[in-house]
C-alpha positions in Angstrom: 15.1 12.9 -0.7 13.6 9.8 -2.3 14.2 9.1 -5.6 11.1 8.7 -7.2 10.5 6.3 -10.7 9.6 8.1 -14.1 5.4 8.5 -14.0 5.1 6.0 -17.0 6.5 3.7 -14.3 4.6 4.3 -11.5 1.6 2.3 -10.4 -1.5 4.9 -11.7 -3.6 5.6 -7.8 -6.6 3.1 -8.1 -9.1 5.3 -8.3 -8.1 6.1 -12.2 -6.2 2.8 -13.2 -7.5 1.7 -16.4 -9.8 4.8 -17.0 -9.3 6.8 -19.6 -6.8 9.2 -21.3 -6.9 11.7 -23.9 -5.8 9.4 -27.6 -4.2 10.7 -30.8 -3.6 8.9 -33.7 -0.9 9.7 -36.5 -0.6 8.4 -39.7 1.5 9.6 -42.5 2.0 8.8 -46.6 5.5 10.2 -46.6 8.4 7.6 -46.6 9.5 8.1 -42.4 11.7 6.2 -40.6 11.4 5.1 -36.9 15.4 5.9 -36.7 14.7 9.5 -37.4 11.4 9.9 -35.7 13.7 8.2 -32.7 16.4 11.0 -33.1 14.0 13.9 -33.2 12.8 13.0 -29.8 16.2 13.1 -28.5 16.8 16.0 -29.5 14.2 17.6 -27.2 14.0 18.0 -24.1 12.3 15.6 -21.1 12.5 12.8 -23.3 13.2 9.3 -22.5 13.0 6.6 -25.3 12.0 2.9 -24.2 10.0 -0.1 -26.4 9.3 2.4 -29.3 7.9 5.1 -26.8 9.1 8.4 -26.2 8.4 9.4 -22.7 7.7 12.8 -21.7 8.1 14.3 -18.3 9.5 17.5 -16.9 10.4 17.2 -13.3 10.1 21.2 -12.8 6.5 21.1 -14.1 5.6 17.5 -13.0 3.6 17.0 -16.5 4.2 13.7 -18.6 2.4 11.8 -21.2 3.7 9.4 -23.9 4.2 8.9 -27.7 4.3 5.3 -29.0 5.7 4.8 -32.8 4.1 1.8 -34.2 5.9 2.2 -37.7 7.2 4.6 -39.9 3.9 5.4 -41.3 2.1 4.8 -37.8 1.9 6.3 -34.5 0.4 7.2 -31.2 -0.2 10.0 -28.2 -1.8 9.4 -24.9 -1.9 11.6 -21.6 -3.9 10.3 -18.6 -7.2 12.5 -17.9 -8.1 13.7 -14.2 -4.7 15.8 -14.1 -4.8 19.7 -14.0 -5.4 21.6 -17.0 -1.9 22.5 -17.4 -0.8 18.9 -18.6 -3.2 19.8 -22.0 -0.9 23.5 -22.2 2.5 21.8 -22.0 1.2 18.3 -24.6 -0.1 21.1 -27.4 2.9 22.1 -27.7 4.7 18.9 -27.9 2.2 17.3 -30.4 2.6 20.4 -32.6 5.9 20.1 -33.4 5.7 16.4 -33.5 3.0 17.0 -36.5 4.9 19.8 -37.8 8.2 17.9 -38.1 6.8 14.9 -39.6 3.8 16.0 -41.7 1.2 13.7 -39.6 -2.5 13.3 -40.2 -4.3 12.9 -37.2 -7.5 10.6 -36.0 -8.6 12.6 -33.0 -11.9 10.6 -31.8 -12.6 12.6 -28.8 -16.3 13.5 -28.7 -14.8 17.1 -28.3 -12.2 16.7 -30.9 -10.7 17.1 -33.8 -11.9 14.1 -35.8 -9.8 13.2 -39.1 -7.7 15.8 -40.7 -5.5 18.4 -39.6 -4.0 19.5 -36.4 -5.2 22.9 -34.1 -3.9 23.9 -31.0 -7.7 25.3 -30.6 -8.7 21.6 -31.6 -6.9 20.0 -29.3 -7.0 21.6 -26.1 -10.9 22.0 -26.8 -11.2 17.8 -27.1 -8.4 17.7 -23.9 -10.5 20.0 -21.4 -13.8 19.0 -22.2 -12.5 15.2 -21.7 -10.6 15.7 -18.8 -13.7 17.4 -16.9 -15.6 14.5 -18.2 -13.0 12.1 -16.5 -13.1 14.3 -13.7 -16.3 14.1 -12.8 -17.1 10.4 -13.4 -14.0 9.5 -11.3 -16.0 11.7 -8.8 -19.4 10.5 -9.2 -18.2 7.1 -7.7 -15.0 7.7 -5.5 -16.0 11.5 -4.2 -12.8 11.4 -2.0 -10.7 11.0 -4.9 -9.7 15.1 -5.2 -8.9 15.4 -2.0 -6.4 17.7 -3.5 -7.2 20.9 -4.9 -5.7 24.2 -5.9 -8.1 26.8 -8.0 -7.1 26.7 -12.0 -5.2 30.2 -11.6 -3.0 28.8 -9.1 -2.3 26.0 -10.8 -1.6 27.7 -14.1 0.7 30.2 -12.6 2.9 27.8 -10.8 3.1 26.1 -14.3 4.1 29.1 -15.8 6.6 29.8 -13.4 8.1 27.0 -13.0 8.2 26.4 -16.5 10.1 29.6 -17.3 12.5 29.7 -14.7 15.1 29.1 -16.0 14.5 31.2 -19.2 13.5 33.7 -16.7 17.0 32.9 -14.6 19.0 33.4 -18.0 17.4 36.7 -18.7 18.6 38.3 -15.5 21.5 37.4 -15.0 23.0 37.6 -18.7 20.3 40.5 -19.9 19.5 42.5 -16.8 22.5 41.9 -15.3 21.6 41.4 -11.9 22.1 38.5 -9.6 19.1 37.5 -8.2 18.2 33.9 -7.9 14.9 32.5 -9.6 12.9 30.1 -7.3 11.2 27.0 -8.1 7.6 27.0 -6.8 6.9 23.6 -4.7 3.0 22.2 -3.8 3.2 20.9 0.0 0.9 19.7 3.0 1.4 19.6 6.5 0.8 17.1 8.8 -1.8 19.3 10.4 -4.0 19.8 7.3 -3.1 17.1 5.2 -5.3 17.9 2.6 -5.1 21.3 2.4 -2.3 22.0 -0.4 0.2 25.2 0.2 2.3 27.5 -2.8 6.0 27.6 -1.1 9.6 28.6 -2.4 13.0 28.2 -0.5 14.6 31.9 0.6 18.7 30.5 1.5 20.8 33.2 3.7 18.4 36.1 2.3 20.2 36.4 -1.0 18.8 38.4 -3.4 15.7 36.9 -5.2 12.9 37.5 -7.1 10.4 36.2 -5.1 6.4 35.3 -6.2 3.3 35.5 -4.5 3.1 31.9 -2.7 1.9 30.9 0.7 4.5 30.6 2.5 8.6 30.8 2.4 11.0 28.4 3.5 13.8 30.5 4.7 17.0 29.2 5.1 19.1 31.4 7.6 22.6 29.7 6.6 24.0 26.6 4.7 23.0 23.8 6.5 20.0 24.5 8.7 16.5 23.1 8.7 13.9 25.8 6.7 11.9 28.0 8.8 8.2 28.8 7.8 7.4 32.4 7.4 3.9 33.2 5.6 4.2 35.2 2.6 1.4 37.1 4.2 4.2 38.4 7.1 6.9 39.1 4.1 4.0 41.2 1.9 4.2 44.5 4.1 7.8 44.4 3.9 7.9 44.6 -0.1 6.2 47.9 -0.5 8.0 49.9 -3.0 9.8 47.2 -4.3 9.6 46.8 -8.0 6.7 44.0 -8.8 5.6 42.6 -12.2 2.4 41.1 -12.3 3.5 38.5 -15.2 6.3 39.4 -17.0 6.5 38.4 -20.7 9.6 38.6 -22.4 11.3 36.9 -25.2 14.8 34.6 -25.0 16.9 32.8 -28.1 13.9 32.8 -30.3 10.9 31.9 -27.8 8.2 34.0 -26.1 8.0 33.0 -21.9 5.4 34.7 -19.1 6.1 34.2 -15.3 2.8 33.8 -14.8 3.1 34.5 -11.2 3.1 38.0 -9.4 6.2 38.9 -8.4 8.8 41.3 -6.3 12.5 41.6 -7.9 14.2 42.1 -4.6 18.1 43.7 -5.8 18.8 44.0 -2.2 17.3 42.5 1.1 18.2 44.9 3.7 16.2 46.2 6.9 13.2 44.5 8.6 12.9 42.2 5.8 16.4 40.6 6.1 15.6 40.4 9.8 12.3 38.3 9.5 14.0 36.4 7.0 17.0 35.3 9.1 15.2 35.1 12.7 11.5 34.6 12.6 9.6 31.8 11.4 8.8 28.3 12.8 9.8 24.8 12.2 6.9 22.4 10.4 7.0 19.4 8.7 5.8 19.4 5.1 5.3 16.6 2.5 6.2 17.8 -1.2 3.1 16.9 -3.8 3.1 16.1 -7.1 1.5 18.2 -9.3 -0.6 15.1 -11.2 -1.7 15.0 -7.5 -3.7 18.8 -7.3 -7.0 18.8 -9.6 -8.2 22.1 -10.7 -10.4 23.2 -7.8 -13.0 24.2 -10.5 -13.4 20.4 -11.7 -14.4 18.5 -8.9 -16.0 21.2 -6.6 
């Protein structure tokens, strides 16, 4: 697989170079220090610190955005609009702690927004969504091919939730629950048939035991080493009957709440027909993997 350059290095798509983000402003009376500030951030996760910026991205989730520290009484947030609603849900509750750690005031000028004073969670994603549809649809009203990508909001928040849990989720059963299932991570993809038309998958290897959402299709993997074979989830569906399924399940791990999001089977065992389809059906197709900053909410920009 390629190897592909942090987002804050990559060249923005043309169609939204220069046009605008989502801006917060800190500012603080309390004697900081950039050197601490610095630390904090490495101390979290998905951080990487260059020219008095922390960078932000999680390559499970695909969301990124920046913070710039100007000074130790000064600094700065900024996440790119015409993303998917989910970049707002992961930033809130970055820029929370950030302000919680640090005792900033905030200059929020959105039109939306929070204006001068303290930070809300309510505040922010309020000023985010409203400018991001904004951004959305002016990006549109001149480039209409732009969103040639789509998935609808639900979809897109529940592969964000899933993928964002899994390995929470991963940790709970096999140290709590005690079973050895493995936890997928959900991937966006086209083929080269209908390029713009952008599919839910997971990878199934050897049909081990799995817990397994509701995507579009499955990549199943008969043995080590062969190329995946494409099975719709809609030919694995009849086989699950019975099987126990959680809708989104919420639980709680070292201190923080998680939900799947997704719907669900936990599959213990994979015996009978299913192992079968698993292991010899399916067909071979080629499929390009998307980004997630690539998908807008379907919502947005139909």
């Amino acid at each position: 697989m390629d190897v592909v350059a942090p987002a804050w290095q990559r060249k923005v798509p043309s169609v939204i170079e220069g046009f605008m983000s989502y801006d917060l402003y800190f500012s603080s009376s309390k004697p900081l220090s950039v050197d601490a500030i610095k630390a904090w951030f490495g101390r979290r996760k998905h951080y990487q610190w260059s020219d008095d910026s922390a960078h932000y991205e999680n390559p499970v989730s695909g969301v990124y955005f920046t913070f710039e520290v100007k000074s130790p009484e000064e600094a700065y947030f900024n996440i790119n609009f015409c993303r998917p609603h989910v970049f707002g849900l992961e930033a809130v509750d970055e820029v929370e702690a950030f302000v919680q750690e640090f005792g900033w005031s905030i200059d929020d000028p959105q039109s939306d927004g929070m204006g001068e004073g303290p930070f809300t969670r309510e505040g922010f994603l309020r000023g985010w969504n409203s400018g991001n549809a904004f951004g959305c649809r002016s990006v549109l009203s001149y480039n209409p091919g732009a969103a040639s990508l789509s998935l609808p909001e639900l979809t897109n928040r529940r592969v964000w939730q899933w993928n964002r849990a899994r390995e929470a989720y991963q940790d709970l059963i096999g140290s709590v629950e005690m079973m050895t299932c493995f936890v997928p991570t959900i991937y966006l993809l086209a083929d080269s048939a209908t390029p713009q038309k952008v599919q839910t998958a997971v990878i199934w290897g050897e049909a081990m035991e799995y817990t397994l959402p509701e995507v579009d299709l499955v990549l199943s993997v008969p043995k080590s080493g062969d190329a995946p074979r494409v099975i719709p989830y809609a030919t694995v569906a009849p086989l699950l009957n019975g099987i126990r399924r959680d809708e989104n399940y919420q639980f709680s791990l070292e201190k923080r709440s998680w939900a799947t999001g997704m719907p669900h089977t936990v599959l213990e065992e994979v015996t009978g027909e299913l192992r079968r389809t698993l292991l010899e059906t399916g067909e071979s197709r080629k499929f390009t993997r998307v980004r997630t900053d690539e998908v807008f909410d379907r919502e947005l920009v139909g």
